[in-house]
N, CA, C and O of each residue as an XYZ file, in Angstrom:
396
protein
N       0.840     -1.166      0.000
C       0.000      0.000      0.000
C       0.893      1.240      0.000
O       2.018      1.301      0.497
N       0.316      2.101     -0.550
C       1.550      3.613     -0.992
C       1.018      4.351      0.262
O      -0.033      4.280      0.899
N       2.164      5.095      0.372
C       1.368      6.081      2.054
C       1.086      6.851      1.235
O       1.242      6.612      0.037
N       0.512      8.164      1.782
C       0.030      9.430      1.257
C       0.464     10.489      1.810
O       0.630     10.596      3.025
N       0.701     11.421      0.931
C       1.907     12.415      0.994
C       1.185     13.791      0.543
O       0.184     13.695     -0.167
N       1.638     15.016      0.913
C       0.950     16.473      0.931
C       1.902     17.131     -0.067
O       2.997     17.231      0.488
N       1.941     17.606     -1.268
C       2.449     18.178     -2.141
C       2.192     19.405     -1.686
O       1.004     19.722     -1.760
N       3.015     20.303     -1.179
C       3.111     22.168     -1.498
C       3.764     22.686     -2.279
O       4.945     22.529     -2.590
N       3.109     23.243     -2.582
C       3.905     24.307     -4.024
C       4.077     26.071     -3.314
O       3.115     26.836     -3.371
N       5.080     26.394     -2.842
C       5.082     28.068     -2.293
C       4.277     28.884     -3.172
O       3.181     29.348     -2.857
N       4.812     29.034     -4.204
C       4.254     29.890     -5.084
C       2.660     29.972     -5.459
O       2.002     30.846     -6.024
N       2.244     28.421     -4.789
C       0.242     28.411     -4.698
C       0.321     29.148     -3.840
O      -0.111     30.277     -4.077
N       0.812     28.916     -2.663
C       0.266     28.949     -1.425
C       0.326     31.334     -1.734
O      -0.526     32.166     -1.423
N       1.889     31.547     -2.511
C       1.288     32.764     -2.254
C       0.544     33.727     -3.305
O       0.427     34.947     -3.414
N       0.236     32.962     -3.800
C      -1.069     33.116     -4.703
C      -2.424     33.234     -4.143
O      -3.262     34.108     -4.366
N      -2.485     32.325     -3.469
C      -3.473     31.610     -2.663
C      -3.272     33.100     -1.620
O      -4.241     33.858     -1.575
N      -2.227     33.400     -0.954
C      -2.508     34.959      0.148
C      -2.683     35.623     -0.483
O      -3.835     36.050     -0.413
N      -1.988     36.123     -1.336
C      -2.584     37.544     -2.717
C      -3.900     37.595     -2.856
O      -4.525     38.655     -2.894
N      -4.508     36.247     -2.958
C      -6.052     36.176     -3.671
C      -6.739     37.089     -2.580
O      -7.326     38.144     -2.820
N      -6.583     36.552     -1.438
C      -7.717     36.317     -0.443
C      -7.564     38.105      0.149
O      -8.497     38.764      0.608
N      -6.211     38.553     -0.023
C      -5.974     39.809      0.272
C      -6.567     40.590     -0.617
O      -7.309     41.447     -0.137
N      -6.488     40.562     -1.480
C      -7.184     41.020     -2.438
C      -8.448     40.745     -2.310
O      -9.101     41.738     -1.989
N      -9.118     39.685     -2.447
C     -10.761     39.752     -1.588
C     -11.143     40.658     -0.467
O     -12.122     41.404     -0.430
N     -10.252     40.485      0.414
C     -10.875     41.313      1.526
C     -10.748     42.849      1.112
O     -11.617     43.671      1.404
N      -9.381     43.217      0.281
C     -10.043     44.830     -0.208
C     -11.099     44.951     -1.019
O     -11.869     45.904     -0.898
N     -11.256     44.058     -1.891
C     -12.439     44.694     -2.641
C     -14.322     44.488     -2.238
O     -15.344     45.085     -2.575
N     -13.955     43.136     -1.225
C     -15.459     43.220     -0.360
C     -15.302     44.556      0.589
O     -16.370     44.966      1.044
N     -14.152     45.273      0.940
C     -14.649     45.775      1.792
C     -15.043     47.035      1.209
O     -15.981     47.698      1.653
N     -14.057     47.510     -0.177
C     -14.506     48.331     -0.801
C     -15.753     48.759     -1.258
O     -16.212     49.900     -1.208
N     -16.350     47.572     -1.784
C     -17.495     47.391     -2.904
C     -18.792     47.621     -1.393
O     -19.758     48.353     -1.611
N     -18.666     47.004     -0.115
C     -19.515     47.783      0.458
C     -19.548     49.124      0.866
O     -20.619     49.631      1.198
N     -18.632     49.677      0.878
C     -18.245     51.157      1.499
C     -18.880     51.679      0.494
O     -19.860     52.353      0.810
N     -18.574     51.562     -0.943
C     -19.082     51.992     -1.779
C     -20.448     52.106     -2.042
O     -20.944     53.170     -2.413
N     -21.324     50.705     -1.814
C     -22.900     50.596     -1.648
C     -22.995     51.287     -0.209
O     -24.103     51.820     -0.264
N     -22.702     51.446      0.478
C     -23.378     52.647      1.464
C     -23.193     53.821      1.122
O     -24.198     54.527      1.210
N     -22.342     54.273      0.785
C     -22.130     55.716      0.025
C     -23.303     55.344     -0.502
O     -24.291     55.131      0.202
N     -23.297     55.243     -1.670
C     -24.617     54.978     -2.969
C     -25.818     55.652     -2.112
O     -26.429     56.693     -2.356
N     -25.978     54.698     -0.982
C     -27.666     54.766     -0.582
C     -27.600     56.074      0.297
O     -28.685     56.647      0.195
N     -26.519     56.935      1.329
C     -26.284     57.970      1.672
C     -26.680     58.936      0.352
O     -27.456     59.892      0.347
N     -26.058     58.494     -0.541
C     -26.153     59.579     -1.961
C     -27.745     59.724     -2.223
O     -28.440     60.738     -2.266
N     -28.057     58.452     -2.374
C     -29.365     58.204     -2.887
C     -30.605     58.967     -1.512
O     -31.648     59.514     -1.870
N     -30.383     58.899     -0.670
C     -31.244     59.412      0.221
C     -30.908     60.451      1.272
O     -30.859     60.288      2.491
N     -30.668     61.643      0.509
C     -30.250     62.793      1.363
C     -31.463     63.595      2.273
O     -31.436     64.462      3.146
N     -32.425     62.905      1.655
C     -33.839     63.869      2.839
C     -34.297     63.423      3.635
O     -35.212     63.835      4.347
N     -33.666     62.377      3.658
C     -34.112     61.167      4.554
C     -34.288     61.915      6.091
O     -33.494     62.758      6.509
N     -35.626     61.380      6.928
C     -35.744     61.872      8.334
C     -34.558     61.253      9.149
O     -34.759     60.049      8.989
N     -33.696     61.345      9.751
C     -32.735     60.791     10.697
C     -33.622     60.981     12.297
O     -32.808     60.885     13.216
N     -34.607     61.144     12.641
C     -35.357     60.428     13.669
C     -36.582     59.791     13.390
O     -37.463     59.639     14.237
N     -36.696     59.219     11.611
C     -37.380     58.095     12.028
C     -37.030     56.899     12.075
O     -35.885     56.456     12.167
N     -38.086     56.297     12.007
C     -38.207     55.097     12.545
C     -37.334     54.302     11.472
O     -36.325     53.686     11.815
N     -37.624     54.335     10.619
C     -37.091     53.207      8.846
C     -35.475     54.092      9.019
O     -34.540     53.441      8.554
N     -35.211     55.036      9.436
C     -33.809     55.912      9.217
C     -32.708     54.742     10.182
O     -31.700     54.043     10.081
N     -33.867     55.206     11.201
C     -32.986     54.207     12.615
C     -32.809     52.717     12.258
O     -31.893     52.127     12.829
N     -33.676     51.949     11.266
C     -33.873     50.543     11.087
C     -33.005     50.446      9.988
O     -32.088     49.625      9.980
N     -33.185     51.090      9.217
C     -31.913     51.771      8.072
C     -30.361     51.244      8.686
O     -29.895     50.160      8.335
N     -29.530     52.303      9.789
C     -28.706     52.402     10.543
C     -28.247     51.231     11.465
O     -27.063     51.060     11.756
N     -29.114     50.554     11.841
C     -28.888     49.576     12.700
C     -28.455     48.507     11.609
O     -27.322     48.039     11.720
N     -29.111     48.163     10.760
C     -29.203     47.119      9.339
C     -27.748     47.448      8.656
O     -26.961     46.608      8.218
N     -27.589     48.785      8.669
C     -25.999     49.478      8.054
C     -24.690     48.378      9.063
O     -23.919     47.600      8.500
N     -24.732     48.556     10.299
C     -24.397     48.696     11.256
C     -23.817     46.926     11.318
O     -22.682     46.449     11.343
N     -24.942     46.413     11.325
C     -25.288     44.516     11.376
C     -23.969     44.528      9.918
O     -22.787     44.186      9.932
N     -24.528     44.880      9.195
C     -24.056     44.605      7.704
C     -22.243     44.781      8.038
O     -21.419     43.869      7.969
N     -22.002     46.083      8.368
C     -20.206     46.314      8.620
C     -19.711     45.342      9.634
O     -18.597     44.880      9.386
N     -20.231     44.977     10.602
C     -19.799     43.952     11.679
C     -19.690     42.681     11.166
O     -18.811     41.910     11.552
N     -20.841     42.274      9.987
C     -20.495     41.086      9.415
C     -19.597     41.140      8.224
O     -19.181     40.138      7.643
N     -19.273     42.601      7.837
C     -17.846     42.579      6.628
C     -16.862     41.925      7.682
O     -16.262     40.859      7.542
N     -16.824     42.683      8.639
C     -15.349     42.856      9.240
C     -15.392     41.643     10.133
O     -14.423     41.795     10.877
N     -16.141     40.259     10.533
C     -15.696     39.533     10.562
C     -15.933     38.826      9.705
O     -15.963     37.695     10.190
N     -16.203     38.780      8.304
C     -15.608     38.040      6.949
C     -14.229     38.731      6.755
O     -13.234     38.055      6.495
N     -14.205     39.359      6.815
C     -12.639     40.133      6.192
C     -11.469     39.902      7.653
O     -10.277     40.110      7.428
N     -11.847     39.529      8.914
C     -10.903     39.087      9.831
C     -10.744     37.665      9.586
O      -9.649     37.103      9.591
N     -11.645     37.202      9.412
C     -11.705     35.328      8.932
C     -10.568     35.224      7.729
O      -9.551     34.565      7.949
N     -10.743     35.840      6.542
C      -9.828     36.132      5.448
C      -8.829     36.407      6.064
O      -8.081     35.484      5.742
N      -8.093     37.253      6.964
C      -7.198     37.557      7.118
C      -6.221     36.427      8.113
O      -4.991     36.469      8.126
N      -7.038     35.453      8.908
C      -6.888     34.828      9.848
C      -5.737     33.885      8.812
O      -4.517     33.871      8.973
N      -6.772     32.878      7.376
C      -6.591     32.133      6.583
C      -5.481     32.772      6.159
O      -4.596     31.925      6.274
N      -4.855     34.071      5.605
C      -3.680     34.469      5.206
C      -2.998     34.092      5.904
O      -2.373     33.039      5.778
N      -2.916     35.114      7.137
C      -1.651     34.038      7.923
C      -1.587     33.054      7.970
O      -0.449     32.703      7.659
N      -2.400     32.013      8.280
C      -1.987     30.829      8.424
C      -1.540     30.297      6.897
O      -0.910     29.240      6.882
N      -1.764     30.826      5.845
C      -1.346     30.077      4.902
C      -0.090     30.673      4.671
O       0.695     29.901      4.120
N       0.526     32.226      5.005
C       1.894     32.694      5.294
C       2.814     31.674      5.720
O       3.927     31.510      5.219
N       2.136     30.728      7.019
C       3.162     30.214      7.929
C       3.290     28.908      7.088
O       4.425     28.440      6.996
N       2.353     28.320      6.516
C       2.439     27.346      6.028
C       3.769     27.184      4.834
O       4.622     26.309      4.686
N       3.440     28.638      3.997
C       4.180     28.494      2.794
C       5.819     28.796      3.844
O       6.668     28.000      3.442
N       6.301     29.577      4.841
C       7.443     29.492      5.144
C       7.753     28.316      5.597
O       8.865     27.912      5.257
N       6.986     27.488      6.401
C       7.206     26.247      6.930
C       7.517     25.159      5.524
O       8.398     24.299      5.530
N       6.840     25.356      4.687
C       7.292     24.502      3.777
C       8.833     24.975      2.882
O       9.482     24.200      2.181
N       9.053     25.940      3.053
C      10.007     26.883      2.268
C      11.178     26.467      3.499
O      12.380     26.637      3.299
N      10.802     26.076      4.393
C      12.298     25.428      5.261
C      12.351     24.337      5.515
O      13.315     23.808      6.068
N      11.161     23.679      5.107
C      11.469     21.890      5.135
C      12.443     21.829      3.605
O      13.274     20.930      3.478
N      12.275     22.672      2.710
C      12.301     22.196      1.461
C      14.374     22.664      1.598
O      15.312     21.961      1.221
N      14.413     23.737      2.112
C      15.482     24.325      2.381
C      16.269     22.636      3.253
O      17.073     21.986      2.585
N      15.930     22.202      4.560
C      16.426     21.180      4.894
C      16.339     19.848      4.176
O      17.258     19.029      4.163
N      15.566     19.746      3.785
C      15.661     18.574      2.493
C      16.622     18.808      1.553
O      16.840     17.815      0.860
N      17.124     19.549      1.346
C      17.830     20.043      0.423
C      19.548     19.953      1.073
O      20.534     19.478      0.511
N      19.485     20.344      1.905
C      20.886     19.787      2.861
C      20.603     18.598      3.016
O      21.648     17.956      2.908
N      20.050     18.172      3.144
C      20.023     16.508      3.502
C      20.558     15.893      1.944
O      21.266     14.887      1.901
N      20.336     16.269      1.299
C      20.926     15.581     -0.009
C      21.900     15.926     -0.287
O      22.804     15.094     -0.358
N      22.144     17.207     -0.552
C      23.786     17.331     -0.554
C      24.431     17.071      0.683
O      25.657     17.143      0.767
């Protein structure tokens, strides 16, 4: 029976951080941007009513759940940082081991 073995490639792995960095700017962008929009879009808006306040709170829910999608993303970077150095010094000691 063959054992089974984990192929890393560095250069996925920092591909793989680029991506996700890059995700988290542009989700966070692309909402900043749709709230602007609806600020733009509704300048007469009453700010003591009721739909303003339900508005705000809903704004509010919405950024708390960017920013822990975009801390989750960021979590996965690092760890895939450590991964690609960890493999980048096994590969380094494997490499003394043969010569």
């Amino acid at each position: 029976m063959s054992e089974r073995g984990l192929v890393v490639h560095q250069g996925s792995l920092s591909s793989m951080e680029t991506a996700l960095a890059d995700a988290t700017t542009a989700i966070t962008q692309q909402i900043d941007e749709l709230l602007e929009e609806v600020e733009r879009l509704t300048p007469s808006w009453e700010e003591s009513s009721e739909s303003h306040a339900a508005h705000l709170e809903h704004q509010q829910k919405l950024r708390d759940g960017v920013k822990q999608l975009t801390d989750a993303l960021d979590q996965v970077t690092q760890k895939l940082a450590t991964y690609r150095e960890d493999a980048r010094e096994i590969e380094v000691e494997n490499v003394a081991i043969v010569n």
